[in-house]
DOTOR-919833 format. One record per residue: chain; x, y, z of N, C-alpha, C in turn. Coordinates in pm, whole numbers, plus 32768, in hexadecimal, padded with zeros to 4 digits. Example, Ala and Ser with C-alpha at 12.3 -4.5 7.8 and 13.67 -1.06 7.14 Angstrom:
<sites>
<site 'A' <8527 7DC7 830C> <84CE 7E3E 830C> <8528 7EB6 830C>>
<site 'A' <8505 7F1F 82C4> <8557 7F96 82CA> <850A 8003 8313>>
</sites>
This chain:
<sites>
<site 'A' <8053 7F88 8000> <8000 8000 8000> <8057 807D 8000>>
<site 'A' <80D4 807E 8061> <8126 80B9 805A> <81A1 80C6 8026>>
<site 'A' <81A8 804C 7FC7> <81ED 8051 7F7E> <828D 8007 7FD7>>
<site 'A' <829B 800A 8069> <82D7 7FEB 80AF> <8317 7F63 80D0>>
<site 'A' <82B0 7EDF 80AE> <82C1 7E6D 80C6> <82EF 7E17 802E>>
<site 'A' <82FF 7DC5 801D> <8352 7D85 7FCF> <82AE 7D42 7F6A>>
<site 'A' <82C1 7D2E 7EF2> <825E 7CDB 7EAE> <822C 7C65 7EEB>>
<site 'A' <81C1 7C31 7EC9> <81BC 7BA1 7ECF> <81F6 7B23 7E88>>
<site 'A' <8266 7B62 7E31> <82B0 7ADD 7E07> <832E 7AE9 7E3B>>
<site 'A' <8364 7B64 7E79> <83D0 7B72 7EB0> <8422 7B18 7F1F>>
<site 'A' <8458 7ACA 7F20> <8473 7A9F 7F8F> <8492 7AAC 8016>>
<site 'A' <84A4 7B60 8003> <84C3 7B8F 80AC> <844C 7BAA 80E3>>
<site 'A' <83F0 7BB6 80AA> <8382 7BA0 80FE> <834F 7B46 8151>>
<site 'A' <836C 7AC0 8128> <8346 7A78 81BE> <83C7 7A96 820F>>
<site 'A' <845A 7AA9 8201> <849A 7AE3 8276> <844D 7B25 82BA>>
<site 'A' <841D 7BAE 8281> <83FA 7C1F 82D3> <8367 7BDA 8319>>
<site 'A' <8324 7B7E 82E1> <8294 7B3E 8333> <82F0 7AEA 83A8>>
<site 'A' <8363 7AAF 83A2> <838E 7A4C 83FC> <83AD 7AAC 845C>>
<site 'A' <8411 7AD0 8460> <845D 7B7F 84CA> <83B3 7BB1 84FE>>
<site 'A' <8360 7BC5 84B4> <8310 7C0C 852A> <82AE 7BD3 855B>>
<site 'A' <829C 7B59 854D> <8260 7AE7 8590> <829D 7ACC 85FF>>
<site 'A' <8341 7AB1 85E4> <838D 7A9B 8658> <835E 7AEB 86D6>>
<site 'A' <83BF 7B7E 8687> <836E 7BDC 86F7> <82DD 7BE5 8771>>
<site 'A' <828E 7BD0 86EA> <81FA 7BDF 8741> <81F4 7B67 87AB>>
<site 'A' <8231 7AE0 878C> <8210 7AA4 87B6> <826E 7A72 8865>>
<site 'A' <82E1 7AE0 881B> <8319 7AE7 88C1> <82E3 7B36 8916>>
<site 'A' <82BB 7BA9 88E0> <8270 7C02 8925> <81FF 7BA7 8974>>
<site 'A' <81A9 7B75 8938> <8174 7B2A 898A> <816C 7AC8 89E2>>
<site 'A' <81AE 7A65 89C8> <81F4 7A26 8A38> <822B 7A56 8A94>>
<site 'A' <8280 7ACF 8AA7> <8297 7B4E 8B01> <8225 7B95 8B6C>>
<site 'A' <81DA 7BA9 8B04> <812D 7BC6 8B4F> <80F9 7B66 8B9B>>
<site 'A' <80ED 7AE1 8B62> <80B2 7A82 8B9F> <80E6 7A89 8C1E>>
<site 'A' <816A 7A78 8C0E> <81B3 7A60 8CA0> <81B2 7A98 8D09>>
<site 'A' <81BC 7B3D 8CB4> <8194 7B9B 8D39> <810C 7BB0 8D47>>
<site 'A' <80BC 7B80 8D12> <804A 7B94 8D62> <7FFD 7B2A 8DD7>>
<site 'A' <8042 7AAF 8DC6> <8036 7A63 8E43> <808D 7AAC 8EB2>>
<site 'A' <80FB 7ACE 8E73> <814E 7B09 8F1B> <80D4 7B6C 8F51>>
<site 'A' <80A6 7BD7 8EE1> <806D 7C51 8F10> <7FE6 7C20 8F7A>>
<site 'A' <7F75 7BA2 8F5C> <7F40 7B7D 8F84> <7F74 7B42 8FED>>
<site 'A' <7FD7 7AF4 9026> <7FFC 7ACA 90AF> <8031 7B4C 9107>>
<site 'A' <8056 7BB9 90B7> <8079 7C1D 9108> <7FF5 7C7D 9133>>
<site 'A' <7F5F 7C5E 90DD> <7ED7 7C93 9111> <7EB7 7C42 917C>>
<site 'A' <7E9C 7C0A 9173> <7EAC 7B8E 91E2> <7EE6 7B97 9274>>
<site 'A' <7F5B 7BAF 9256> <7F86 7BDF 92D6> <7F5C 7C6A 9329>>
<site 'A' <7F4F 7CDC 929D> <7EEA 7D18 92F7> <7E5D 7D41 931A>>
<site 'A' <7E2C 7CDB 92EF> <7DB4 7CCE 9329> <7DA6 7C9C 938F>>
<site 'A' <7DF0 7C1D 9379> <7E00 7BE9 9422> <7E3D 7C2A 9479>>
<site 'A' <7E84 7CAC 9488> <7E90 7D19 94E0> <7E23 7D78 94EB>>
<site 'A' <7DD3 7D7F 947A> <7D99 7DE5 94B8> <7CF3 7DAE 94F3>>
<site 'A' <7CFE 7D1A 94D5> <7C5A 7CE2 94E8> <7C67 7C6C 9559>>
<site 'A' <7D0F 7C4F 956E> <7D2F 7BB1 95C6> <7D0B 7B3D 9580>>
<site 'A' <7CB2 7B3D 9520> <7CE5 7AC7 94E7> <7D02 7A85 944A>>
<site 'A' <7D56 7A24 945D> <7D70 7A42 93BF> <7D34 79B8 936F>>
<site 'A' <7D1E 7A06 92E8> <7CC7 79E3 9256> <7D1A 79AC 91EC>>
<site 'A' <7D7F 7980 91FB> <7DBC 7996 9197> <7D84 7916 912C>>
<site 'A' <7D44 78E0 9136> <7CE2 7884 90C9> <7C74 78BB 90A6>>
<site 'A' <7C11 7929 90E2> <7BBF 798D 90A2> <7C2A 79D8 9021>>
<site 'A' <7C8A 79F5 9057> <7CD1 7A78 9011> <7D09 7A37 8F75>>
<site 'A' <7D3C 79CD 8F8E> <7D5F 797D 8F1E> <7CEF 7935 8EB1>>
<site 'A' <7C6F 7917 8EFA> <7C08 78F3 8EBB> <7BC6 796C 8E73>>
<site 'A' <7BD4 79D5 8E98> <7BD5 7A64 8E4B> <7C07 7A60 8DDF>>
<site 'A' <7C8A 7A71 8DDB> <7D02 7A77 8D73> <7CD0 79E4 8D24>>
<site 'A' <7CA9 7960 8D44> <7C8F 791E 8CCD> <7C1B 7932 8C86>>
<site 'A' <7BA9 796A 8CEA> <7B3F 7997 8C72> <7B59 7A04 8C22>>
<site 'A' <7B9A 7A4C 8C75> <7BA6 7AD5 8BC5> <7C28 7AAE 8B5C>>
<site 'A' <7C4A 7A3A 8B9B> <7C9D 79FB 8B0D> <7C34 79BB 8AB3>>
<site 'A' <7BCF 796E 8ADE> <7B43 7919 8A74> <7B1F 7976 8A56>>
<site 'A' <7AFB 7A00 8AAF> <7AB1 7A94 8A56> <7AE0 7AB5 89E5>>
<site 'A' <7B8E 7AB4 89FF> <7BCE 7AE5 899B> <7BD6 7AAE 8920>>
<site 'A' <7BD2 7A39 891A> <7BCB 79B5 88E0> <7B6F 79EF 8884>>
<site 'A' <7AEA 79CC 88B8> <7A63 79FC 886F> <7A35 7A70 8828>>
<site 'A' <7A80 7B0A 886A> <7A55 7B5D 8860> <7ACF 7B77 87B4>>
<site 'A' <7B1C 7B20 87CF> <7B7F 7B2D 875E> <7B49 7B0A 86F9>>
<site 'A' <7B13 7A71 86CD> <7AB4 7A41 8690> <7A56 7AA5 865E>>
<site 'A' <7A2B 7AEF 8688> <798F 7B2E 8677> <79E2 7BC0 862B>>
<site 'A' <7A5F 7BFD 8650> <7A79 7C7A 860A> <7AA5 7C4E 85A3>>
<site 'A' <7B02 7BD3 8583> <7B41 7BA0 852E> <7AE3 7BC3 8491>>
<site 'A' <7A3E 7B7D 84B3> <79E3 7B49 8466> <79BF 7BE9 843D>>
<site 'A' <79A5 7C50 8490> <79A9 7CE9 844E> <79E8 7D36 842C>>
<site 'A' <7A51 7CEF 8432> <7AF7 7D19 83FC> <7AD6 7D1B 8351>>
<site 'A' <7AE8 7C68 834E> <7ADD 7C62 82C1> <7A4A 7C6F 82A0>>
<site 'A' <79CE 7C6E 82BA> <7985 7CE5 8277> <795D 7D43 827B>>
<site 'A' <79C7 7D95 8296> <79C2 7E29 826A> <7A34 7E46 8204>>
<site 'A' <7A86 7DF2 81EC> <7AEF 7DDE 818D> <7AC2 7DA6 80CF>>
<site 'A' <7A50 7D95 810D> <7A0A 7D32 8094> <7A08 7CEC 8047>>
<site 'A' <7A4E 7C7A 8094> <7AA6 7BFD 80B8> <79F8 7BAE 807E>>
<site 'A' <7A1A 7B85 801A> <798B 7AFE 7FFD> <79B0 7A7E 8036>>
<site 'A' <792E 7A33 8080> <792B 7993 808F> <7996 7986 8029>>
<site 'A' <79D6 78F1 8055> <79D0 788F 7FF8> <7A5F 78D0 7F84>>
<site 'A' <7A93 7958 7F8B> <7AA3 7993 7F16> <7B35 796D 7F37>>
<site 'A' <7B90 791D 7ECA> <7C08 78F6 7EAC> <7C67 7970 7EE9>>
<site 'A' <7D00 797A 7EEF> <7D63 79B4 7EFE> <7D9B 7A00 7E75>>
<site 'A' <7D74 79BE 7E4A> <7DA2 79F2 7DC7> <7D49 7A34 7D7A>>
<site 'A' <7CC5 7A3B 7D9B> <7C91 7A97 7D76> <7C43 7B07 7DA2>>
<site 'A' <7C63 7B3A 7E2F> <7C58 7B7E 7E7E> <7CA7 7C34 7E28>>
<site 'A' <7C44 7C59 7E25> <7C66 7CFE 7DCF> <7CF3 7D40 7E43>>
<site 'A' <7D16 7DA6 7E20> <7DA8 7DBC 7E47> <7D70 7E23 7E9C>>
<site 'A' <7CED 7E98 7E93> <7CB2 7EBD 7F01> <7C85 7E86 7F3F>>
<site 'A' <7C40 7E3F 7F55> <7BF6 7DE4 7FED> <7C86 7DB7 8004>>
<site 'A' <7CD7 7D7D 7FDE> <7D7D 7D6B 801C> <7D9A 7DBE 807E>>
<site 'A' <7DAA 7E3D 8044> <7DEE 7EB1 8079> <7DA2 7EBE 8116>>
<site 'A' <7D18 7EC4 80ED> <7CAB 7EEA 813D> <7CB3 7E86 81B9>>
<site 'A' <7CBB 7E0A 8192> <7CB4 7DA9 8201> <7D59 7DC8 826B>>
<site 'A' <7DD1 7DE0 81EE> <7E2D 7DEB 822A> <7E39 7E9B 82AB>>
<site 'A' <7DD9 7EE1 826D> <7DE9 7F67 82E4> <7D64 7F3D 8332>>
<site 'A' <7D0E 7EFD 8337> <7CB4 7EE0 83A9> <7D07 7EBD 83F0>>
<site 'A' <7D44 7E47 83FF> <7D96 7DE7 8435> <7DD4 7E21 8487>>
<site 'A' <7E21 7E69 8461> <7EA0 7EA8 84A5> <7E6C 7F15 84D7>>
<site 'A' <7DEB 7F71 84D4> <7DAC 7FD8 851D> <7D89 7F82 857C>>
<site 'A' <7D32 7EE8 8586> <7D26 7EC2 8613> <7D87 7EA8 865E>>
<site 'A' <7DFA 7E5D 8631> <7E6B 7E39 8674> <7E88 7E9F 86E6>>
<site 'A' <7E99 7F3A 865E> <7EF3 7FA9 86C1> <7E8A 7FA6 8727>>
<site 'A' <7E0A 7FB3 871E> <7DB2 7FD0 877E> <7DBD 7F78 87E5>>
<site 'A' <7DB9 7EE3 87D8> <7DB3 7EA5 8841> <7E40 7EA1 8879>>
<site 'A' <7EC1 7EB1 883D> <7F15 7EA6 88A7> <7F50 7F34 88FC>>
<site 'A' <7EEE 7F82 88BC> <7F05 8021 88F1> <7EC4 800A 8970>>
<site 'A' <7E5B 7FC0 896A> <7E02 7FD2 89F0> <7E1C 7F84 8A49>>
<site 'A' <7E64 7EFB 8A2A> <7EB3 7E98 8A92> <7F0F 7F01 8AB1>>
<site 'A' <7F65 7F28 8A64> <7FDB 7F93 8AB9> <7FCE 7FE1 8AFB>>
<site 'A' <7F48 8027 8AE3> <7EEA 808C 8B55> <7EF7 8053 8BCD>>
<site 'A' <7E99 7FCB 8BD2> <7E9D 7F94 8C2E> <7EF3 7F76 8C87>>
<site 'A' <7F7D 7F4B 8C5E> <7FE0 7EFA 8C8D> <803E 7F98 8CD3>>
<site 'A' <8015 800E 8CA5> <804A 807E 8CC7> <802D 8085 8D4F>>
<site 'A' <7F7D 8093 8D53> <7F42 808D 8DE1> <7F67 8069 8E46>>
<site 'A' <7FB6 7FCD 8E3C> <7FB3 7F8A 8E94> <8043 7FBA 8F06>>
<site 'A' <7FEF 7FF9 8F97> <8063 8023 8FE7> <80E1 7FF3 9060>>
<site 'A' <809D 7F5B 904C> <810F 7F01 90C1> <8184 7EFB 9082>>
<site 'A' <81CE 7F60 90D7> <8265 7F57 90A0> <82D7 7EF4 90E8>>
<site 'A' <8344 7EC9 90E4> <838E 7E93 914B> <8372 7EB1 91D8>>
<site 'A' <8371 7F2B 91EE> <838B 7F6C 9290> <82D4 7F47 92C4>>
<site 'A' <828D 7F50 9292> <820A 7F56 92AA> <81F1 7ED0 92DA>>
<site 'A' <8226 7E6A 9262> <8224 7DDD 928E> <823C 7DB9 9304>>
<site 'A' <82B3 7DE2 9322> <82F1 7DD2 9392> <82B8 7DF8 940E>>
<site 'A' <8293 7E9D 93F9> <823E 7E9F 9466> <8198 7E41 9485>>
<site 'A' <817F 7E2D 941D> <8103 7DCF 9436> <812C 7D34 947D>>
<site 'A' <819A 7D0A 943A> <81A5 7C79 948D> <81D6 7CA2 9519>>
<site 'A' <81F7 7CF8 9531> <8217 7D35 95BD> <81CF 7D3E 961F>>
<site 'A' <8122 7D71 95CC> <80D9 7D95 9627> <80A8 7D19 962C>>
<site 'A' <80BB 7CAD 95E4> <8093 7C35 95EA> <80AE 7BDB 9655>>
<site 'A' <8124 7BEB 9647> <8173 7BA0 96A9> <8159 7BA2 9741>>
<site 'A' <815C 7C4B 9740> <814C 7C74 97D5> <80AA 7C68 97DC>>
<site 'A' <804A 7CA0 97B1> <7FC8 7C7E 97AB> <7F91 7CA9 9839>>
<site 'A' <7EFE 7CBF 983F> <7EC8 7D54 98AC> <7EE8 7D15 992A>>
<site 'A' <7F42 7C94 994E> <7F4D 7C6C 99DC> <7FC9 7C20 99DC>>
<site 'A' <801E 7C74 9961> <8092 7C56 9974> <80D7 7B95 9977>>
<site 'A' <8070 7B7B 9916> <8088 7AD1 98F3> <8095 7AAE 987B>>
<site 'A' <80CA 7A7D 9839> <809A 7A57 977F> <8019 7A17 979A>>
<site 'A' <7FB5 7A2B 974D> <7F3D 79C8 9743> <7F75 7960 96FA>>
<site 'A' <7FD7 795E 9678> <7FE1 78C8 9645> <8072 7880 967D>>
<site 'A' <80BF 788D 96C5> <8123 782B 96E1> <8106 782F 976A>>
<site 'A' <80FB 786A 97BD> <80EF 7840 9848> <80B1 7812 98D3>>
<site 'A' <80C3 77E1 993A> <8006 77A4 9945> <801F 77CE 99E1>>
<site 'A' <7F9D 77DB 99E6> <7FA4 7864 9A77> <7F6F 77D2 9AD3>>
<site 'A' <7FC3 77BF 9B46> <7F82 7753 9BA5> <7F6F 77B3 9C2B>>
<site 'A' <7EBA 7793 9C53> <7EAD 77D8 9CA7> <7EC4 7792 9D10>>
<site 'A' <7E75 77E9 9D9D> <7E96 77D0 9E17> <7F34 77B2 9E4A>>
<site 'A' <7F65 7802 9E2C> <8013 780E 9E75> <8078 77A5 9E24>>
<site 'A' <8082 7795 9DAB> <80C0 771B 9D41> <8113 7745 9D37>>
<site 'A' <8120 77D2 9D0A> <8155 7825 9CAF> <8130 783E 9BF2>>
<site 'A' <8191 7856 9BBA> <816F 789E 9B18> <81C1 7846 9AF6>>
<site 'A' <81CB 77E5 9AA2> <8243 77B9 9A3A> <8255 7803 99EA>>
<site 'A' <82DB 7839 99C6> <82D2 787B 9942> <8318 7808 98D2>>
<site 'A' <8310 7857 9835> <8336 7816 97E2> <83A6 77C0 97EE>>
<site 'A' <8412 7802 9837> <84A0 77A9 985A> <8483 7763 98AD>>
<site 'A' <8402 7752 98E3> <841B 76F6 9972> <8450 76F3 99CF>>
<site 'A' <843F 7790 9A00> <846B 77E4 9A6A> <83F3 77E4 9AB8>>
<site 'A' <8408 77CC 9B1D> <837C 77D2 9B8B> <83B5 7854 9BC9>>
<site 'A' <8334 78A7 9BF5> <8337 791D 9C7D> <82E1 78C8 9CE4>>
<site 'A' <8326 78C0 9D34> <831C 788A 9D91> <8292 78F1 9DE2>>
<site 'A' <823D 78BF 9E3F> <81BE 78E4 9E7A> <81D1 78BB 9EFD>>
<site 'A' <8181 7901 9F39> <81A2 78E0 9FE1> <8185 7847 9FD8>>
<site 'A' <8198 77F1 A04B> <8172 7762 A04D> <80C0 7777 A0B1>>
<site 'A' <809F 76F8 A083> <802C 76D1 A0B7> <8000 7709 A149>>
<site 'A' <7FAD 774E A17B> <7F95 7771 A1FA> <7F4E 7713 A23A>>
<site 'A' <7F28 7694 A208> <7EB0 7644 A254> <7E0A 764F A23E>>
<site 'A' <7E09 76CA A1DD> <7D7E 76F3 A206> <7D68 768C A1A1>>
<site 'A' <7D64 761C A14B> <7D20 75A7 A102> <7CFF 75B5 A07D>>
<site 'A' <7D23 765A A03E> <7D1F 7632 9FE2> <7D46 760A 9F96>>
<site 'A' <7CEB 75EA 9F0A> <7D3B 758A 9E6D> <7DBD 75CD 9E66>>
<site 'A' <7E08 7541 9E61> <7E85 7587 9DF4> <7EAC 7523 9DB9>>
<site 'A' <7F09 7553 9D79> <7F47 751D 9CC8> <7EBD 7533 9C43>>
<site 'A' <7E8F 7599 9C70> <7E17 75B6 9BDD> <7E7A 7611 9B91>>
<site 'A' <7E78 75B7 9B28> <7EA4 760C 9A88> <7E5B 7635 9A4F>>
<site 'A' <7E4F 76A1 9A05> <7DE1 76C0 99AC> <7E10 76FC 9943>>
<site 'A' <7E2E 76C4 98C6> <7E47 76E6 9831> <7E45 7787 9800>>
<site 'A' <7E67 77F4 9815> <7E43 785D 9808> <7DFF 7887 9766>>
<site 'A' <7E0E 7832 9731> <7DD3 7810 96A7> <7D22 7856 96B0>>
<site 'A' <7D07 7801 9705> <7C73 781B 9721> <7C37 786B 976F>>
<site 'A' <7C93 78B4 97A7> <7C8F 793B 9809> <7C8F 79BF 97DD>>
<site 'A' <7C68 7A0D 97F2> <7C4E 7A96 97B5> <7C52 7AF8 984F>>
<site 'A' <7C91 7B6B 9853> <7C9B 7BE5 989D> <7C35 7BD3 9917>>
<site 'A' <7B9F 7BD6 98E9> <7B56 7BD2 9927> <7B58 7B40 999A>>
<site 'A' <7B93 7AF7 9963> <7B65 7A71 99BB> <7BCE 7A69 9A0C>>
<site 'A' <7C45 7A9E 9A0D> <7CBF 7A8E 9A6C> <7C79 7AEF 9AFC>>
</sites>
């Protein structure tokens, strides 16, 4: 169209289709990747700011708007090529050199569009290193100063195990009868119930 790309009998043209396939297709695998980290790093703070954590809601998210995407691709694809005026059924070779052109700048007007707006997105997103950090922090320490997931609070005078298997020691038993050695999973504990 622009005179820019190589013929169709040229042979550097599938170079230049291979090279930017490559490309796109690292790019994405790149994405993929970071967007599971980005999702285990939502995760974490939610479970700071709510006590407990989702992280199989959050991921079951992320796989349905991959089937959305899936679908919703399907469905522009099909108004892609007709508005290009792309016929059923109609050979490669005899496809007019405008509806070509036409199909070829739809195409690439959605592309820019859709990966303009993932990059929007991916701009948004504000958990930086230091932020992280402070969130597993507040995690750790948590509103009574325990991890809810590694450590298990034994009441009546036990003490706290921590992760290393460091006990704080608790006064000893006074006689008065009550239970001891109760563990309780902090898993299933929330702010309110301590």
């Amino acid at each position: 169209y622009l005179d820019i790309l190589p013929g169709g009998e040229d042979p550097l043209l599938m170079r230049v289709i291979v090279v930017t396939c490559f490309f796109e297709f690292t790019a994405l695998i790149i994405a993929m990747a970071m967007i599971g980290a980005m999702i285990a790093d939502v995760t974490d703070e939610h479970e700071l700011q709510t006590g407990r954590r989702q992280e199989g809601l959050l991921f079951a998210a992320n796989a349905f708007s991959i089937q959305a995407c899936v679908g919703l691709g399907s469905l522009i694809s099909g108004f892609v090529i007709a508005a290009s005026g792309l016929e059923a059924g109609q050979a490669a070779a005899g496809v007019a050199g405008e509806a070509a052109r036409r199909l070829g700048l739809l195409t690439m007007g959605v592309i820019i569009l859709l990966y303009g707006t993932a990059a929007f997105f991916f701009s948004r997103f504000s958990i930086t290193r230091e932020r992280h950090a402070e969130v597993r922090a507040g995690i750790v320490e948590g509103a009574h100063g325990v991890d809810s997931r590694r450590e298990v609070l034994m009441r009546d005078g036990q003490g706290i195990e921590s992760p290393e298997g460091r006990t704080q020691e608790q006064p000893e038993d006074d006689g008065s009868g009550g239970p001891q050695n109760q563990r309780i999973e902090l898993d299933s504990l929330h702010g309110d119930d301590l």
